[in-house]
N, C-alpha and C positions, 0 to 999 in steps of 0.2 A: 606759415610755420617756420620759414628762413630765418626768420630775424632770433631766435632762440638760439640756433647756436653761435651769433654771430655776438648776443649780449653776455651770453658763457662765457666767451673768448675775451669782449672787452674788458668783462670783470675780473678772469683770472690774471689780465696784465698788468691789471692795477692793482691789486693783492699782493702780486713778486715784485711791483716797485717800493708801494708801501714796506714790506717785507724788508725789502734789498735797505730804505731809507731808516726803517728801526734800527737793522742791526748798524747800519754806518753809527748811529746816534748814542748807542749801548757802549761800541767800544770806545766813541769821544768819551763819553763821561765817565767811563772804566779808565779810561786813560788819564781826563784830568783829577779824578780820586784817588790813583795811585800814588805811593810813595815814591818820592822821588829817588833814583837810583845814581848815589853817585860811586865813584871810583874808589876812593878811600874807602866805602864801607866794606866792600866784600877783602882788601886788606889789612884791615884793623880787627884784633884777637874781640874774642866775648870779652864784656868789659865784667869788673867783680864787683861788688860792694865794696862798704868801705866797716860789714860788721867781721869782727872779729869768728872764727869757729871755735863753737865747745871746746875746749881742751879736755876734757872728760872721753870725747868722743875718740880721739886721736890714740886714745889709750886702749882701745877696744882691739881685740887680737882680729883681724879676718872679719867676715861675715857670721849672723849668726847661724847656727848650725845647720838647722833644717833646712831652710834658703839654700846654701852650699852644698847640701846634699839633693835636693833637685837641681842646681846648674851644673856639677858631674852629672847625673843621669842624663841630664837635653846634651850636654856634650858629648857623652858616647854614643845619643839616637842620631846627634847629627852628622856624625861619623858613619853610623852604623842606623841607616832608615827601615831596610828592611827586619831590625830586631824590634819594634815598635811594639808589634803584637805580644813579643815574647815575654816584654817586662813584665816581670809580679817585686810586689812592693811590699816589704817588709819591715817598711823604716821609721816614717814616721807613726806616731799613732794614732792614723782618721781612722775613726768606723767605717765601718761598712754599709753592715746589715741595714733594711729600711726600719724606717720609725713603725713603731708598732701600733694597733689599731685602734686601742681603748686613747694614748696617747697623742695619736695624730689630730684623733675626733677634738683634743681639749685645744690644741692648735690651730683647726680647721673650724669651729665654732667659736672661737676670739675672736680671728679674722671677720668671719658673718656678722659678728654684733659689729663691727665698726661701719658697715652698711646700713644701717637701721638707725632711727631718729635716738630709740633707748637704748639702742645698747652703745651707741658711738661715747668715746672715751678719748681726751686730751693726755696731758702731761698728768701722769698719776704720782704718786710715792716718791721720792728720788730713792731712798731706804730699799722700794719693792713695796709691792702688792701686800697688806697686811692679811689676807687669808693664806698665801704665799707664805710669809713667813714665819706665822701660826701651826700651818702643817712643816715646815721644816724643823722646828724646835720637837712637834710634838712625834711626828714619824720616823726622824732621823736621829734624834736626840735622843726622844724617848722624857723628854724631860728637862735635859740634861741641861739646860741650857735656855735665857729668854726668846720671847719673839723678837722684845725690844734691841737683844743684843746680835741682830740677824741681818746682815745688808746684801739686796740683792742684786745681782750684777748683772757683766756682762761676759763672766768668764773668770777664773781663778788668777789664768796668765796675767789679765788684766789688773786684777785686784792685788798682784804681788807688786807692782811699781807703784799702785797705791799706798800700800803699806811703806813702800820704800819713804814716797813722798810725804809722809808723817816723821818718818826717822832724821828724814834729812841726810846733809853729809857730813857730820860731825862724829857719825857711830864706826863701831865694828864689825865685820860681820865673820859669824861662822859658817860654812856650809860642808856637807858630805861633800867626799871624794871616793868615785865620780857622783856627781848632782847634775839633776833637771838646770841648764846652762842659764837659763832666767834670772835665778838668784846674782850669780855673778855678772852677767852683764848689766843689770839693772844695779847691783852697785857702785860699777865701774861708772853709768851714766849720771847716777845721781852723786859723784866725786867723793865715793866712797873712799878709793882707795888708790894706791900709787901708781908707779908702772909693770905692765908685766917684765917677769925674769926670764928671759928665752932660754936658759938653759932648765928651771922647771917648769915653765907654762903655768907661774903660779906668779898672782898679784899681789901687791907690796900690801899690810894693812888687813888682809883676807886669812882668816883664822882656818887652814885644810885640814878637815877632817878625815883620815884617812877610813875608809870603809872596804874591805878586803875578805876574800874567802878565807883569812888566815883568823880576821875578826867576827867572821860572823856575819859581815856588814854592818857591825854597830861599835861608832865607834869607842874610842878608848877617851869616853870624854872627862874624867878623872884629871887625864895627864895631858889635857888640850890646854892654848893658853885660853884665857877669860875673853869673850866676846860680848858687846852690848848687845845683840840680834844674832839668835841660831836658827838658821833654816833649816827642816828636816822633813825630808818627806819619808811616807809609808803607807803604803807599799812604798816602795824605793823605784822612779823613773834614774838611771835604767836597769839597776839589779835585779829588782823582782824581790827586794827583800821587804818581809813586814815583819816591824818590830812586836818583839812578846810585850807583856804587860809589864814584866821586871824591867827590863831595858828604857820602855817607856818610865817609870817611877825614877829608874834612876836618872835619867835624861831633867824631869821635873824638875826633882831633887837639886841637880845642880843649877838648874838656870837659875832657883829659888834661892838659893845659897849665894851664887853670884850678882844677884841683879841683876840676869839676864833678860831679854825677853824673845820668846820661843814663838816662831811659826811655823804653824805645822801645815803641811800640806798633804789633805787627806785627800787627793785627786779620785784615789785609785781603790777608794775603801772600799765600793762594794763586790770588790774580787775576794775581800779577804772570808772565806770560807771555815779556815781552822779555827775549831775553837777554844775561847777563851782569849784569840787576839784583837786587842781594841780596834776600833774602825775609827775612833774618835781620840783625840787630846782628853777630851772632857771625860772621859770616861776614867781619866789618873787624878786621884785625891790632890790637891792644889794645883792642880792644872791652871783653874779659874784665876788665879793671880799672878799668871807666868806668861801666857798663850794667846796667840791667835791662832784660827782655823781659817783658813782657804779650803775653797771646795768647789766640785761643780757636777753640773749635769750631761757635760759633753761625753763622758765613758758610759753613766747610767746609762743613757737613752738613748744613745748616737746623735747628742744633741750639737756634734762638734761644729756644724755650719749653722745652725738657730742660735749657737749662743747665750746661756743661760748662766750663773752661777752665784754663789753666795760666800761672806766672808762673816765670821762670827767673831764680834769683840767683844771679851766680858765687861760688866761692871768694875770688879774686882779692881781691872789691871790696871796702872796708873805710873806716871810719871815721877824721875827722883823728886817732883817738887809737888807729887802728890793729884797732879791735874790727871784727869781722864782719857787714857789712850781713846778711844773710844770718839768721846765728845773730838777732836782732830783727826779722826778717818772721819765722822761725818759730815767734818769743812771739808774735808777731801773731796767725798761723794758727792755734795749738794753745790761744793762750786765747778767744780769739772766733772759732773754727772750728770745728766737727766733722767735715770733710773731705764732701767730694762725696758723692753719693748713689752706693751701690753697684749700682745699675741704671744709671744716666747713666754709670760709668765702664766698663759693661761694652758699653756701647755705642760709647765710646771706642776701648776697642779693638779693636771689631769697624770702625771708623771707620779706622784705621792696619794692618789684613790689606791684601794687595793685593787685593782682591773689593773694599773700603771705598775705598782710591786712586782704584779705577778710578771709582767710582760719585762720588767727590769732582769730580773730575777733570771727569766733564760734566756736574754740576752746576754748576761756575764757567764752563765751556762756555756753557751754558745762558742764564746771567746776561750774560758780558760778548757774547753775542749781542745781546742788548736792550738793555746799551750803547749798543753802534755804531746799531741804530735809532733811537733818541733823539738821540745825538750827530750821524747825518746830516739828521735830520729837523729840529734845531734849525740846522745848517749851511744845509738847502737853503732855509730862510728867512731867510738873513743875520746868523746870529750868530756871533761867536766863541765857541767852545765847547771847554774845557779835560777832563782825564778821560777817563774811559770805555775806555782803551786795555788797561792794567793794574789796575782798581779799577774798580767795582760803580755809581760814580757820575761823574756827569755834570756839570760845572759850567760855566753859562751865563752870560756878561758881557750886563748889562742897555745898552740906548741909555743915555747919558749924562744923568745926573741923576736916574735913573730907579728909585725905592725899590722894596727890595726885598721890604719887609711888605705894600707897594699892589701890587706884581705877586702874590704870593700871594694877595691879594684878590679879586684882577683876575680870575685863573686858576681859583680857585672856583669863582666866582660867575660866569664867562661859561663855562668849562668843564668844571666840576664833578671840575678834578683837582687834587689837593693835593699840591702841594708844599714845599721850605723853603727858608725867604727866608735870603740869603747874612748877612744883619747876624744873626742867631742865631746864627751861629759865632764872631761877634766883631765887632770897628767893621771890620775887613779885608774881610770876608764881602759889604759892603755893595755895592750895584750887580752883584750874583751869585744866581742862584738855585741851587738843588743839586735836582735830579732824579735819583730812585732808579732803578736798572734790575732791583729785585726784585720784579718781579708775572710775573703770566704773559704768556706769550705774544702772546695775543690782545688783552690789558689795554695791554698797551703798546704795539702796531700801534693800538691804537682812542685812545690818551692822545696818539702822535704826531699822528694826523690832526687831532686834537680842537686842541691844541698849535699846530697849524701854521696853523692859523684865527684864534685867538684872541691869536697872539702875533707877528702877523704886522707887517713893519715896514715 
């Protein structure tokens, strides 16, 4: 029985030599695979191309906004690690709340059929899902509007540098002041327009529409100059303003009169609660031969990380030489699209059942509940306060003289909530902050209190 441990021993010496002879062998050929290291390389800068950069891009002021307003916040966590837990976020506008139940299931049942021999589904519609956009014409329209004139996406944000990409850079453009920052950056990229002026924070070419507590928020577009493309949204991202029906008509009216053509962007329609005010373009007599609609489902449903949305071009609307805007969004769509995700649009329409309505319905509930707490909370300490009636935010006029990137600062750093400063929306914005009412519940009962401390006058 000697000789066992004595064959144990022989073989484990020959395993550590073996062993010992791989690894010699591994770093030879690690070593004749490597690149060679010479002397000059680690002296010699990153080398460039030899392509020229956008000059479009060079014209761009800063970062875009939101971006910028997370690298201040990680700047003051990483100053300040132990306030981490404290942040509540009032800035940008993600949902919150979870997806709701009726809706989930239309999300969570797409998925399942792509596991199965019949339900599995390739490359469908670039346009969208035609029962998809059959219930948007008829639930959201009402009518108003074709299936065939319905493209479905992957996001409004998305679908506005689409439009751009139809326009080209040959046009004009108008937009509110302050406006959703989108509009203007996306026509600075697409060589809309000239350089910025540092003493207005306003681009050469870009027709500002001034939108003001003095006006209502709508502007004075009578005594604007003439733009080939007006951007207008309503509810208004970040005022909280939704336009009446008069205002809309007359808006119509002039692009009609001018050979404008109007896009509207109805992000935020299903906050609008008062009645009598459109949620729709299409709901204004000659809309149909003036208009586009952007739209989406990222505020209905909290679809803001699923990604979903649709853009409505009429028949009507058409080119000074007569050709079909329309027909050119959908070279747009079908050669730099592949159409929406066939799970996200089956969530769609589980989003447009009446189960989905209802569960929309208090989800905006929900939201413009925390509105009005913000909105009274910023009131019972002396502000005027714009929004929050019909739309998801809240817009606060600063004391006089009072910037509006130092009050972001301010709010921080004494109360560890973040917000967005009004001059992000444009030189209008300025002496305004915009407060989000999408957190929860308890986040914005504890942001007001926190608010009412810190910003007290």
């Amino acid at each position: 029985m000697d000789i066992i441990p004595q064959i144990v021993s022989q073989t484990v010496e020959v395993i550590m030599k073996l062993s010992g002879a791989i690894s010699f062998l591994m770093l030879a050929s690690a070593s004749a695979f490597a690149p060679a290291s010479t002397s000059t390389r680690s002296n010699t800068a990153l080398s460039m191309s030899g392509v020229a950069r956008n000059p479009n891009f060079t014209k761009l002021a800063g970062g875009y906004l939101f971006p910028e307003i997370g690298r201040r916040r990680n700047a003051y966590l990483a100053e300040n690690p132990e306030m981490a837990d404290r942040i509540i976020s009032l800035g940008i506008g993600d949902t919150t709340q979870p997806i709701p139940e009726h809706i989930l299931k239309g999300l969570v049942d797409s998925a399942a059929k792509l596991g199965t021999k019949d339900g599995y589904s390739g490359y469908g519609d670039g346009n969208g899902n035609a029962d998809l956009r059959a219930k948007i014409a008829d639930k959201l329209y009402g009518g108003l509007i074709k299936d065939s004139e319905v493209f479905v996406s992957d996001g409004a944000k998305c679908d506005i540098m689409r439009v751009q990409q139809v326009f080209g850079p040959g046009v004009t453009t108008a937009v509110q002041d302050p406006s959703y920052p989108v509009y203007v950056d996306t026509s600075v990229m697409m060589g809309q327009t000239g350089d910025i002026d540092t003493e207005t924070s306003q681009y050469e070419n870009i027709v500002y529409m001034p939108c003001t507590a003095e006006n209502d928020f709508f502007p004075d577009i009578d005594n604007m100059p003439r733009a080939d493309i007006v951007y207008f949204c309503s509810p208004n991202n970040p005022t909280g303003a939704a336009a009446t029906k008069e205002q809309l008509e007359k808006l119509v009216k002039v692009c009609k009169e001018r050979g404008s053509i109007l896009v509207f962007d109805a992000a935020y329609a299903p906050f609008i609660r008062t009645e009598g005010v459109p949620k729709s373009i299409f709901e204004i007599d000659g809309a149909r031969e003036v208009a586009i609609e952007c739209n989406s489902f990222s505020k209905y449903a909290g679809f803001t990380g699923v990604r979903l949305g649709w853009t409505v071009v009429p028949d009507e609307l058409t080119f000074a030489d007569g050709t079909l805007v329309r027909d050119d969004f959908n070279r747009v769509m079908s050669t730099a699209f592949n159409g929406a995700s066939n799970i996200v649009q089956g969530g769609g329409l589980a989003c447009l059942d009446d189960e989905g309505l209802a569960e929309i319905d208090t989800l905006i509930t929900y939201y413009l509940e925390n509105a009005q707490l913000l909105k009274d909370a910023m009131e019972s300490i002396g502000y005027d306060v714009y929004g929050g009636n019909d739309a998801p935010y809240v817009f606060v006029k600063l004391p006089e003289g009072k910037s509006s990137w130092d009050t972001f600062s301010e709010m921080l750093e004494k109360a560890q909530v973040v917000t967005i400063p009004g001059a992000g929306f444009g030189p209008g914005g300025e002496g305004y902050l915009r407060l989000s009412a999408f957190a929860s519940r308890d986040t914005i009962i504890e942001a007001c209190a926190r608010l009412k401390v810190a910003m007290a006058v």
